[in-house]
C-alpha positions as CSV (number, residue, x, y, z in Angstrom):
1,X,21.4,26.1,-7.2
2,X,21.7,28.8,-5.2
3,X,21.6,32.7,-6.7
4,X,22.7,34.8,-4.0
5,X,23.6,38.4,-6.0
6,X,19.4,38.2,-7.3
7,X,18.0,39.2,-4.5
8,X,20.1,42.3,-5.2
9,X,20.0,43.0,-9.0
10,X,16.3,41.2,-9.2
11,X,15.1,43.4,-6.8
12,X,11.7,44.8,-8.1
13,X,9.7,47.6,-5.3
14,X,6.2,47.3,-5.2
15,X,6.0,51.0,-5.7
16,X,7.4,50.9,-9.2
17,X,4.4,48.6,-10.7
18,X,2.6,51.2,-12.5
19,X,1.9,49.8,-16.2
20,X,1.1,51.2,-18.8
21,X,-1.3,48.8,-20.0
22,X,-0.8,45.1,-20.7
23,X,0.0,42.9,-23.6
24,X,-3.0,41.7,-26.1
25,X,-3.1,38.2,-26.0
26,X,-2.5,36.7,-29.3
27,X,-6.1,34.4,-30.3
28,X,-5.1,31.1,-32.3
29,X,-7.2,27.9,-32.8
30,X,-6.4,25.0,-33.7
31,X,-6.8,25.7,-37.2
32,X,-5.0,28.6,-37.5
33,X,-1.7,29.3,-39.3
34,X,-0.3,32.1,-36.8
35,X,2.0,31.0,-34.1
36,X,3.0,34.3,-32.7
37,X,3.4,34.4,-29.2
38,X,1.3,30.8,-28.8
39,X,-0.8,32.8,-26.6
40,X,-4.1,30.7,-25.8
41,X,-7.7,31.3,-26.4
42,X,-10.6,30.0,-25.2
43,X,-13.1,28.0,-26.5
44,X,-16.8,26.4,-25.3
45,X,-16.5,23.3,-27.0
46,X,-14.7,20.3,-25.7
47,X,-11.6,19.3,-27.6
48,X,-11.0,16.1,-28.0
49,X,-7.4,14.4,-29.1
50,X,-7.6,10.7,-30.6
51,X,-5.4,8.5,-32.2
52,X,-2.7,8.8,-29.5
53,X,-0.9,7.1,-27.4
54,X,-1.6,8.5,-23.8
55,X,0.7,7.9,-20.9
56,X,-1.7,8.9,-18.1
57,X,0.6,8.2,-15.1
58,X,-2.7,6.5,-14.0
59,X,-1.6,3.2,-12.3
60,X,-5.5,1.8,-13.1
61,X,-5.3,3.1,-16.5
62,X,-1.3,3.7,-17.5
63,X,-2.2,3.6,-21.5
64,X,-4.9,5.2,-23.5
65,X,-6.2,6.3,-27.4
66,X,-8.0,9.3,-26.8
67,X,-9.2,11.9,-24.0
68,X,-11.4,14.7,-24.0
69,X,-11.4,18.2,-22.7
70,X,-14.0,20.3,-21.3
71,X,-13.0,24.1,-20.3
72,X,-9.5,23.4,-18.4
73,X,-10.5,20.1,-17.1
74,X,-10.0,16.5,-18.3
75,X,-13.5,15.1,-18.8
76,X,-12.4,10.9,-19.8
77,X,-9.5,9.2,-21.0
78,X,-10.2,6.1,-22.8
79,X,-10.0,4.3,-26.4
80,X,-10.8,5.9,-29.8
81,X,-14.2,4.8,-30.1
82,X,-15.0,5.4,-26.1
83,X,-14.4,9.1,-26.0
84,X,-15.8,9.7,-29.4
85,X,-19.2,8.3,-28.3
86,X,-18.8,10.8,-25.6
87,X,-17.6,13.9,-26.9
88,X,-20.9,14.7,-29.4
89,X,-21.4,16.9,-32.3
90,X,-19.5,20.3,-31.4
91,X,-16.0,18.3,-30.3
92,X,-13.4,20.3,-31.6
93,X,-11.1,17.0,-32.7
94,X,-7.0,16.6,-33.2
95,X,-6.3,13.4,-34.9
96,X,-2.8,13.2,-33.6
97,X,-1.8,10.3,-35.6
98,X,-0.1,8.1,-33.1
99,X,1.9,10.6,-31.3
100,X,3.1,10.2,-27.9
101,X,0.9,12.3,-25.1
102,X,2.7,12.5,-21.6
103,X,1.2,14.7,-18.6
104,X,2.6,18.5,-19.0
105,X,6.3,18.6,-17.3
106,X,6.7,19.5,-13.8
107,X,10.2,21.6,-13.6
108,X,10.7,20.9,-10.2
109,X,13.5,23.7,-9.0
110,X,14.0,26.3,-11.7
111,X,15.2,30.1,-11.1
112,X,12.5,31.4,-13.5
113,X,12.8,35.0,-13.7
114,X,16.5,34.7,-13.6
115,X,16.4,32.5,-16.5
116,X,14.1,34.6,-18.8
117,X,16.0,37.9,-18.3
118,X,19.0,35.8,-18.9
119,X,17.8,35.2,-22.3
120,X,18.2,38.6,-23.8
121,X,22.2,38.9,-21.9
122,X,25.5,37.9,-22.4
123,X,25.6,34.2,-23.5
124,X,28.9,32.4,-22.3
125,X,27.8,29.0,-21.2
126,X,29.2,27.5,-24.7
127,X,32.4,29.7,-24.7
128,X,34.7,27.1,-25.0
129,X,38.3,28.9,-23.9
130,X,39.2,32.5,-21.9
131,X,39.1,33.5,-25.2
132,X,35.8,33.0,-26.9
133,X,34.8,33.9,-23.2
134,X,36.7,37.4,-23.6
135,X,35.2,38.4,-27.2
136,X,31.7,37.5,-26.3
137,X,31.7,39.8,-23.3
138,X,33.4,42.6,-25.8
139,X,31.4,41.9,-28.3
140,X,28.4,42.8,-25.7
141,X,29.7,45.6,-24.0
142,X,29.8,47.4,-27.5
143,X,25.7,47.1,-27.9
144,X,25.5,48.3,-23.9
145,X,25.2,52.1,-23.0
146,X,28.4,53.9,-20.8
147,X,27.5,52.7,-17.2
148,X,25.2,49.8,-18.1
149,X,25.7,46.5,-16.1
150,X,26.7,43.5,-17.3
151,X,25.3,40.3,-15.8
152,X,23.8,36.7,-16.2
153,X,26.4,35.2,-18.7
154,X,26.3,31.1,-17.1
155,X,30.1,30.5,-17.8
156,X,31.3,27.2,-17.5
157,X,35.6,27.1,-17.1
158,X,35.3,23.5,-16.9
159,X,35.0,23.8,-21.1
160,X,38.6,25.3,-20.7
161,X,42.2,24.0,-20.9
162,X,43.3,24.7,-18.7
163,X,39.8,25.1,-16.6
164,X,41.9,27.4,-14.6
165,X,39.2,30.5,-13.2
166,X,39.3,33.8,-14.9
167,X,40.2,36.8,-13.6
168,X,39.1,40.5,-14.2
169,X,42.7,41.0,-16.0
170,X,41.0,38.8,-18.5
171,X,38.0,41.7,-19.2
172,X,39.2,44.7,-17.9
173,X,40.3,46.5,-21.2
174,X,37.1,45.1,-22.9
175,X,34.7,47.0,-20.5
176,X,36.5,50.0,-19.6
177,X,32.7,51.7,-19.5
178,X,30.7,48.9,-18.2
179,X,30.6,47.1,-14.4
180,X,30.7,43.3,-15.1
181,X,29.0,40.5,-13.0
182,X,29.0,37.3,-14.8
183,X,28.0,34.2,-12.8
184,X,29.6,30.4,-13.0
185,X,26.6,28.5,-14.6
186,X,26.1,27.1,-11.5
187,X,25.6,30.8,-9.7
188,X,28.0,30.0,-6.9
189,X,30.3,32.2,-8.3
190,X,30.2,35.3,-10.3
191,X,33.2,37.6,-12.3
192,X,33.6,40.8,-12.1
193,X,36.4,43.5,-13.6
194,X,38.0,46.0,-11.9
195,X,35.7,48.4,-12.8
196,X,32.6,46.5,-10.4
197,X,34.9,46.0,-7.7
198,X,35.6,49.3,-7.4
199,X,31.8,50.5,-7.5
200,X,31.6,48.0,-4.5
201,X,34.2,49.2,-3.0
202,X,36.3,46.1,-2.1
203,X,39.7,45.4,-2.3
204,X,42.8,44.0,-1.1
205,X,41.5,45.2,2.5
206,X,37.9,43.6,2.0
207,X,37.3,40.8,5.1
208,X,36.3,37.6,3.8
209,X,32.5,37.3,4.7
210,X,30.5,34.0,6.4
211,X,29.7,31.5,4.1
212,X,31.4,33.1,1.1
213,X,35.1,33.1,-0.3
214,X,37.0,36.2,-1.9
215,X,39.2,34.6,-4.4
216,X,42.8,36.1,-4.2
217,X,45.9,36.4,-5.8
218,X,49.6,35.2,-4.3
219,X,49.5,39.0,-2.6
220,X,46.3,39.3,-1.4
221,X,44.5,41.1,-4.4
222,X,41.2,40.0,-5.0
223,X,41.1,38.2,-8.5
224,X,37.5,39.1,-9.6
225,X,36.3,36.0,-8.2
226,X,33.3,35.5,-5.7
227,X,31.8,32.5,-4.4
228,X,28.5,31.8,-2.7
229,X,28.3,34.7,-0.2
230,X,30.7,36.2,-1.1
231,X,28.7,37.6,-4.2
232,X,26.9,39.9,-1.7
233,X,29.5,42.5,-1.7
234,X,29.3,43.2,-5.2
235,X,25.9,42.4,-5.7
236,X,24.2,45.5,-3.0
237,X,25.8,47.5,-6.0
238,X,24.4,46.2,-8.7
239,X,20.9,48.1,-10.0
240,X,17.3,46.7,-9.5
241,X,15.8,45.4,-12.5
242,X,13.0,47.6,-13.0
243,X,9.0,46.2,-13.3
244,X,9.0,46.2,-17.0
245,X,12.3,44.8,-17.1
246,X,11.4,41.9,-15.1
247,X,8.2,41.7,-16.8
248,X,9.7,40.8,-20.0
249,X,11.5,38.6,-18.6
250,X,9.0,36.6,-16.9
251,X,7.1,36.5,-20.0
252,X,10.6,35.1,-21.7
253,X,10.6,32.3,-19.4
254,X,7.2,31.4,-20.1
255,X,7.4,31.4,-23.9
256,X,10.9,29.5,-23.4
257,X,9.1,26.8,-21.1
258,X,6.0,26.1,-22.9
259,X,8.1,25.2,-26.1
260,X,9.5,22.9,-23.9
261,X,6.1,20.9,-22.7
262,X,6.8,22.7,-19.2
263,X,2.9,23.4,-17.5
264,X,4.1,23.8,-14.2
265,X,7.9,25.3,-12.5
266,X,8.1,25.6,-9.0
267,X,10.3,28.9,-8.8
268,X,13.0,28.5,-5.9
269,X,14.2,31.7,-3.7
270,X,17.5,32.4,-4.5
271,X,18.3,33.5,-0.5
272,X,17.9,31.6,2.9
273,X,16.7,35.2,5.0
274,X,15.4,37.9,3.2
275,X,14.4,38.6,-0.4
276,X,13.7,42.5,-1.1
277,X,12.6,41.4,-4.2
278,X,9.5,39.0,-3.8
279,X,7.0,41.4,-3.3
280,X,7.3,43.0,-6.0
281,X,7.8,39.8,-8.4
282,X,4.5,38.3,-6.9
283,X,2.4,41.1,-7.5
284,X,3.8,41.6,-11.4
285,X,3.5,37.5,-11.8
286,X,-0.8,38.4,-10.3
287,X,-0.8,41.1,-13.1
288,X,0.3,38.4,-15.8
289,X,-2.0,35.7,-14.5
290,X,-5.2,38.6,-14.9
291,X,-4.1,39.3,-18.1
292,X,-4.1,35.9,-19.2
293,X,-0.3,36.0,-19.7
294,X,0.6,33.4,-17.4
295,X,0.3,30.1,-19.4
296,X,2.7,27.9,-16.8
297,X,1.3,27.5,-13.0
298,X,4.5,29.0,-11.1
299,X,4.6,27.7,-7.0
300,X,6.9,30.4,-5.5
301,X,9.2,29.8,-2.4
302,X,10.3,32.1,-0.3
303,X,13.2,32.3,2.0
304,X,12.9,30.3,5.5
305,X,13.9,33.2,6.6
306,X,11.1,35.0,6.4
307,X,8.7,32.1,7.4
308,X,7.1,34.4,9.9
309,X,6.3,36.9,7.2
310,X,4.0,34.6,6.1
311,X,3.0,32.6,9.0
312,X,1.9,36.0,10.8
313,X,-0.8,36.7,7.7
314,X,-2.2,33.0,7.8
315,X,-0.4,31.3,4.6
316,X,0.2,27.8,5.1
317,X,1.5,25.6,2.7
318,X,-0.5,25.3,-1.1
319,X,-2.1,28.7,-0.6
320,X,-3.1,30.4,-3.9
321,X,-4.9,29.0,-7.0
322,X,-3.6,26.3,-9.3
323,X,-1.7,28.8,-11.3
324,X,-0.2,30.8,-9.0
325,X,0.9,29.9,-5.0
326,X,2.7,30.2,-2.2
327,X,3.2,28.4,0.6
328,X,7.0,26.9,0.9
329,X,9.9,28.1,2.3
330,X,13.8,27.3,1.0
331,X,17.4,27.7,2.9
332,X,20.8,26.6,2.0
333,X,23.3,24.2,3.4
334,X,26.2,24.6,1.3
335,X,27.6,26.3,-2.4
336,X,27.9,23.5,-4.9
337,X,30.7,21.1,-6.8
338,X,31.7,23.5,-9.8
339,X,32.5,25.8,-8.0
340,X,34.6,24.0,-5.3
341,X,31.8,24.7,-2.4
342,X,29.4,22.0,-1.6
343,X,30.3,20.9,2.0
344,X,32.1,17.3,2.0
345,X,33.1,15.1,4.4
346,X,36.5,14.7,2.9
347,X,38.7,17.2,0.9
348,X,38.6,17.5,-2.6
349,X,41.1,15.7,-4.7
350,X,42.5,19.1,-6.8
351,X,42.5,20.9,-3.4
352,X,43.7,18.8,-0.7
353,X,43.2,21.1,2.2
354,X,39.8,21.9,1.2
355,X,36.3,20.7,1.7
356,X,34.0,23.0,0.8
357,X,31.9,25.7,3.0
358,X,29.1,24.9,4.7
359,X,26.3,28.0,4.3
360,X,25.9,31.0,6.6
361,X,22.6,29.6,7.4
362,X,24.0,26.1,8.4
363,X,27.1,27.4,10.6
364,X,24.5,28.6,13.4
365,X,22.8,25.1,13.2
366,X,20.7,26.0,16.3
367,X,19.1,29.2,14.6
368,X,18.6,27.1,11.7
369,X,16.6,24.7,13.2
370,X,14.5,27.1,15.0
371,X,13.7,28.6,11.5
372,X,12.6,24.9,10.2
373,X,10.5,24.2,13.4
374,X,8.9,27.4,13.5
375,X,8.4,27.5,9.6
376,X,6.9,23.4,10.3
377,X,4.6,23.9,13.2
378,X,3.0,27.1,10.5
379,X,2.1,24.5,8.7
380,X,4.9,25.4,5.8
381,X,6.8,23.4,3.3
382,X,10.8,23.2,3.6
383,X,12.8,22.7,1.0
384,X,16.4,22.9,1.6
385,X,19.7,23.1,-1.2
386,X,22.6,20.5,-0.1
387,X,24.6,19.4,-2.4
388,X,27.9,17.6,-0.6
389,X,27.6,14.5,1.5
390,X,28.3,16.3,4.7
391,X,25.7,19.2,3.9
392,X,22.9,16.4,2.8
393,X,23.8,14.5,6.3
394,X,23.1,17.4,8.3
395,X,20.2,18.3,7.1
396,X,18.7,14.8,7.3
397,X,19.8,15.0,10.7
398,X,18.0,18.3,11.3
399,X,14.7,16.8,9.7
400,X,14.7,13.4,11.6
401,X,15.1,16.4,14.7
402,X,12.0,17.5,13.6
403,X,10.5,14.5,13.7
404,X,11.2,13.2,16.8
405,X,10.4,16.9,18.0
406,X,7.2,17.3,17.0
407,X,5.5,14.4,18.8
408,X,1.9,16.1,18.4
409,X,2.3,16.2,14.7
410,X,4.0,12.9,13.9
411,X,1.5,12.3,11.1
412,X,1.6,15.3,9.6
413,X,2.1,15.3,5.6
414,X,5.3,17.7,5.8
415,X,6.7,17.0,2.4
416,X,10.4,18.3,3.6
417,X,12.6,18.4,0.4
418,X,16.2,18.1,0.1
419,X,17.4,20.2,-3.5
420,X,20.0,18.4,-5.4
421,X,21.3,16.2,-3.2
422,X,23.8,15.2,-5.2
423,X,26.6,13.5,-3.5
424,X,25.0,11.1,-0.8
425,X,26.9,9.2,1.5
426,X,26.0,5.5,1.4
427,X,24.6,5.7,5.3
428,X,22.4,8.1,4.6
429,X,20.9,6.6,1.1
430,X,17.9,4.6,2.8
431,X,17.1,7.6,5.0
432,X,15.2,9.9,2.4
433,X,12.5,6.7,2.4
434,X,12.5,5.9,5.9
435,X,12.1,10.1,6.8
436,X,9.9,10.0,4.1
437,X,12.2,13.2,2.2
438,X,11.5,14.0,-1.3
439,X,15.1,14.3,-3.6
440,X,14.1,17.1,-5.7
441,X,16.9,16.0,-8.0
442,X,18.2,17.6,-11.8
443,X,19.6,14.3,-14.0
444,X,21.2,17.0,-16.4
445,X,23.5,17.9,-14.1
446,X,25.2,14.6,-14.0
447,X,25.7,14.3,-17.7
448,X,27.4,18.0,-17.4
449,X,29.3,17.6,-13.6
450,X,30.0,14.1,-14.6
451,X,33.0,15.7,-17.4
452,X,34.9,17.2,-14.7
453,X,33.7,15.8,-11.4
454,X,36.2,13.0,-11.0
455,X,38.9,14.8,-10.6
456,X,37.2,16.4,-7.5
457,X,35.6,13.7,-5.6
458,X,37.2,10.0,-5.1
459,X,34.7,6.7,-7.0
460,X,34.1,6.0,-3.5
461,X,32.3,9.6,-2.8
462,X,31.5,9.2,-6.8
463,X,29.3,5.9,-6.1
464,X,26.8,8.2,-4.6
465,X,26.7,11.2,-6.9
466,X,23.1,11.5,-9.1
467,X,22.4,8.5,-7.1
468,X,18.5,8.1,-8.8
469,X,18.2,4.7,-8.4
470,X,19.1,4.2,-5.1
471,X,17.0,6.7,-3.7
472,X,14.3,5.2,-5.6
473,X,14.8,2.0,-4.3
474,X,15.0,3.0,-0.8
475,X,11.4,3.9,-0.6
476,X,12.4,7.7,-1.8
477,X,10.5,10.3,-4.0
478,X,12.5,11.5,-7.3
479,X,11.0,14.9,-8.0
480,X,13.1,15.9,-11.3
481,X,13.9,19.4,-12.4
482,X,16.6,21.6,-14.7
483,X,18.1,24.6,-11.8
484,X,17.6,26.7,-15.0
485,X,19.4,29.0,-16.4
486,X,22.1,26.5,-14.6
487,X,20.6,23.8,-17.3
488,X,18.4,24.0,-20.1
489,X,14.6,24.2,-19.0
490,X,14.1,21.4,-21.5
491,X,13.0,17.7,-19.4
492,X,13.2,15.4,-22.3
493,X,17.0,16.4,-22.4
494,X,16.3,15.5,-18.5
495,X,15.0,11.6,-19.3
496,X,17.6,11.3,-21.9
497,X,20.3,11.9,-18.9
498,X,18.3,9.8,-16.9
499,X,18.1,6.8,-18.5
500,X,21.2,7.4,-20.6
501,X,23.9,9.0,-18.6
502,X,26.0,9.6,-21.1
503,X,28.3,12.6,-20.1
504,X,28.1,15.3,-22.6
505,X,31.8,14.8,-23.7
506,X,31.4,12.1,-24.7
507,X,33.6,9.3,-22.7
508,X,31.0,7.1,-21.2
509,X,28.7,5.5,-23.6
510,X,27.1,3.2,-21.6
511,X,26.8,5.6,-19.0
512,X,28.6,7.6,-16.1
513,X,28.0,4.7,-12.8
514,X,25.8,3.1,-14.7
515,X,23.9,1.3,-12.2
516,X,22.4,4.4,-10.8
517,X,20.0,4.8,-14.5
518,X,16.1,4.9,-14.6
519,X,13.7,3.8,-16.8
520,X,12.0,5.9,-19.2
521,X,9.0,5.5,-17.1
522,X,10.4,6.4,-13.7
523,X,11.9,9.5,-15.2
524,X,8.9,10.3,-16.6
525,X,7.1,9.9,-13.5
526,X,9.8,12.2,-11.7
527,X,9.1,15.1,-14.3
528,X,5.0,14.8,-13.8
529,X,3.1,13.1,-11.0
530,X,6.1,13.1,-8.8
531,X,6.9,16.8,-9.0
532,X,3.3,17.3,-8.3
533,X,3.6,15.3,-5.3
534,X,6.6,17.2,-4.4
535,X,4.4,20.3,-4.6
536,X,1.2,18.9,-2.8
537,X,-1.0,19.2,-5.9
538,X,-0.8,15.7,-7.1
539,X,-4.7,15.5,-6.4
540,X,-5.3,18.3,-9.6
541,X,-2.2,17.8,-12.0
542,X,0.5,15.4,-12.6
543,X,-1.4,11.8,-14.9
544,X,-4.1,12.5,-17.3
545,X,-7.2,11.4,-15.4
546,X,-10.7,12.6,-14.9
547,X,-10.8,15.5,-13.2
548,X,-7.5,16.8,-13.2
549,X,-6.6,19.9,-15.3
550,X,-5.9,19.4,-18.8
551,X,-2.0,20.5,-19.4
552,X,-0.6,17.7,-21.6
553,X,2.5,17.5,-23.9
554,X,2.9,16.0,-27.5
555,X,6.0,14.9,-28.6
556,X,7.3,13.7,-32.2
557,X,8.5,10.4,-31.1
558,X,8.0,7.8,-28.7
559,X,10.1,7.9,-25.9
560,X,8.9,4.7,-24.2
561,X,10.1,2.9,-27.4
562,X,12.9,4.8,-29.5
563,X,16.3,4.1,-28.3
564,X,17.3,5.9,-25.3
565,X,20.5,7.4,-26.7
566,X,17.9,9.1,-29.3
567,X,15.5,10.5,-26.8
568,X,18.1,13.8,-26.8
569,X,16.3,14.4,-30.2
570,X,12.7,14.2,-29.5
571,X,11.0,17.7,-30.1
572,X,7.6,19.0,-28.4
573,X,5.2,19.0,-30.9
574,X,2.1,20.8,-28.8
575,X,1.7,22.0,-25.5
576,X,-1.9,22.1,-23.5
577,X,-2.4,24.8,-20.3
578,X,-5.9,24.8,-18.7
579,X,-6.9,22.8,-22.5
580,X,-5.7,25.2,-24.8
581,X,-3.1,25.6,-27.4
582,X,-0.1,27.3,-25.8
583,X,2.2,25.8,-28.3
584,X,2.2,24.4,-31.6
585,X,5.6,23.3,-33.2
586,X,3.7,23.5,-36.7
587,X,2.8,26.6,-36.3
């Protein structure tokens, strides 16, 4: 979802990228008993893995026994005895004993080097009352120099009980020495205490800005709260994360994803015009990848915004090597449910004169489309954040535009993406098949939203929320992901939502709308061959077939035939990037 303060306090200048030196990477073979930091090494001899059972997402060859690896590439896929006749004398072999091997995941929309400096902040997502919420961030502030900023945090209020929002009364006399930012897990909204707004310089005279809401009290005062663009004001105050900083926390995100079987994220901009910050990110994610640092292929996008930035140089869409590329372009259309801002058609139940803001970006609907034809005709990829029914419908509408527009390139393979779409009218559920629009879609966040949603949207708007399987069976692509930090980075927590939808408190055991579940299968096809798809590299990764590169995942149970409700327990075992070792649970 969308981060609007980052491009602020993720800003990194490109003339602050002097390192030291770099990180050793950590050498471990398969027969080695340190796990350190998993880091990879390479090898010359094939490696072969047997005694399996494969799921190549291969429609020709959908199970398998065994498959052998030559340097980063998948050399045959096959039974036991067929790929052992192949592999010869110096195969390195894994017997892995009739474990379950799926392509690596495919995080489809994740906010990765928000997430991985998030690791090492404030952690409030689980704070279950104002509270627990209050003595986590004191508790903090005490380890924090005078002056230092505190930020990240992923609250959730809907824990609460009341889930009334806090305000900076709540935190003031905690961090009398310390600005505070905390963001709503969803990063529509963010906290702050008395002592941030006043760095910012807003107050009870501070406009409310386009696209963004000021949250105030009964005489005007603002509360602490700010949603969606909001954010901005406090967030031009707010320091840059220096290179090392966001080093460490790149290389935080990676260790955290390939625990979690992820091989590939596609890394979403966190503003629709301009991010100060992505040149400088870029260039320290190149010095990671040289120094062989970069065990997850990241696919940046950038704001549409600046399409032209990157249109002018020649970059089209897919440029870059398989680890590391460029090439798409994201907006917004709208804030999201949690925090009372994705754009609906009717008002929300717990605030009847209210539905939601449409983005800055989507209130000039003319300049918004220029951006999107401009960006098209560039030969860029579009992926766009709508969340309510009435933000999703306009931006269909603005795509069939497109379509109809661009006569000379009818057949072009555009790929336009619609993030989250969450709440889809009924009207518009065949269109993402018939305009051919990929759902890039995150199944945890119906087992979370789905605690607290109802009371928001009618069953009628609710009949269309996470709405999988009709998209699916409209002709439309599922491209699954997490939105981390929103959600965990974890995908088999992702299938288990998807084919379970069991809220996570609790109250719907055979699943929240139940009709709308997936089968293992489809959800695992969402999380590998699909995302790839959604990506344009479904030629090179996504199945385990000949040819393609070898990132696999092991896990320590079969999904395809455990119960679903026990999916939520499965654990990676192993990780493959490029054929190595990245992670090794036994280790």
């Amino acid at each position: 979802m969308i981060r609007p303060m980052n491009r602020r306090f993720l800003a990194v200048f490109a003339c602050t990228l002097g390192f030291a030196g770099a990180l050793t990477a950590l050498s471990i073979s398969v027969t080695s008993s340190s796990s350190a930091q998993n880091m990879p090494t390479s090898s010359d001899a094939p490696l072969l893995l047997f005694n399996a059972k494969i799921w190549t997402e291969n429609p020709h060859q959908p199970e398998a026994q065994a498959v052998l690896i030559e340097a980063n590439r998948i050399i045959a896929v096959g039974s036991n005895d067929e790929i052992r006749n192949l592999a010869g004398p110096t195969v390195r072999a894994i017997d892995l004993q009739g474990k379950r091997v799926l392509p690596g995941f495919n995080d489809a929309h994740v906010h990765f080097l928000q997430g991985g400096d998030g690791l090492s902040s404030v952690q409030l997502g689980t704070a279950n009352s104002p509270q627990e919420f209050r003595d986590r961030i004191a508790a903090f502030a005490k380890t924090q120099s005078k002056g230092t900023w505190i930020r990240n945090g992923e609250w959730d209020h809907e824990r609460w009980t009341p889930a009334s929002l806090p305000t900076h009364q709540l935190i003031d006399d905690v961090t009398p020495d310390n600005p505070v930012a905390v963001e709503r897990l969803d990063g529509h909204m963010v906290l702050t205490n008395a002592l941030a707004m006043k760095l910012a310089g807003v107050d009870k005279n501070t406009p409310d800005v386009p696209g963004g809401v000021i949250v105030r009290d009964a005489y005007g005062n603002p509360t602490g709260i700010f949603k969606d663009g909001a954010q901005d004001l406090i967030g031009k105050v707010i320091p840059d994360l220096t290179p090392a900083q966001a080093r460490d926390g790149l290389l935080a995100a990676v260790k955290y994803a390939v625990e979690n079987g992820v091989t590939s994220v596609q890394e979403m901009s966190d503003t629709s015009t301009y991010d100060p910050a992505a040149a400088g990110i870029f260039r320290i994610y190149q010095r990671l990848l040289n120094d062989n640092l970069l065990t997850v292929r990241v696919a940046e996008a950038r704001p549409l915004g600046m399409w032209k930035t990157l249109a002018d140089v020649g970059i089209s869409a897919h440029f870059g090597s398989p680890t590391l590329r460029l090439g798409s372009l994201k907006a917004f259309a709208d804030g999201s449910i949690g925090s009372a801002t994705a754009w609906m058609y009717h008002p929300f139940l717990d605030q009847p004169n209210y539905a939601g803001l449409a983005s800055e970006s989507l209130q000039h609907p003319d300049q918004m489309y220029a951006n999107i034809k401009g960006a098209d005709q560039a030969g860029l990829q579009i992926q766009i954040h709508a969340i309510g029914d009435r933000a999703i419908n306009a931006i269909l509408n603005l795509y069939e535009r497109l379509e109809k527009e661009d006569a000379p390139n009818q057949q072009k393979d555009r790929r336009l993406r619609i993030e989250h779409a969450q709440h889809i009218a009924q009207a518009d559920m065949p269109r993402f098949g018939q305009l051919h629009v990929i759902a890039s879609m995150q199944p945890y966040h119906a087992i979370d939203d789905g605690r607290f949603v109802g009371k928001r949207l009618s069953p009628d708007v609710l009949k269309g929320s996470y709405a999988w399987r009709s998209v699916l069976d409209g002709g439309g692509v599922l491209a699954f992901g997490s939105d981390w930090p929103v959600a965990p980075m974890k995908p088999i927590l992702g299938i288990y939502a998807a084919v379970t939808r069991r809220t996570l408190d609790g109250k719907n055991r055979n699943g929240w709308y139940p009709e709308q579940k997936l089968t293992v299968k489809e959800a695992v096809h969402a999380y590998t061959l699909a995302s790839a798809y959604a990506e344009g590299q479904e030629k090179i990764k996504g199945s385990i077939e000949p040819g393609k590169l070898a990132d696999l995942v092991v896990l320590s149970d079969d999904i395809f035939s455990i119960d679903p409700v026990e999916i939520e327990h499965t654990k990676v075992d192993m990780t493959l990037f490029n054929g190595l070792i990245v992670f090794d649970r036994t280790k």
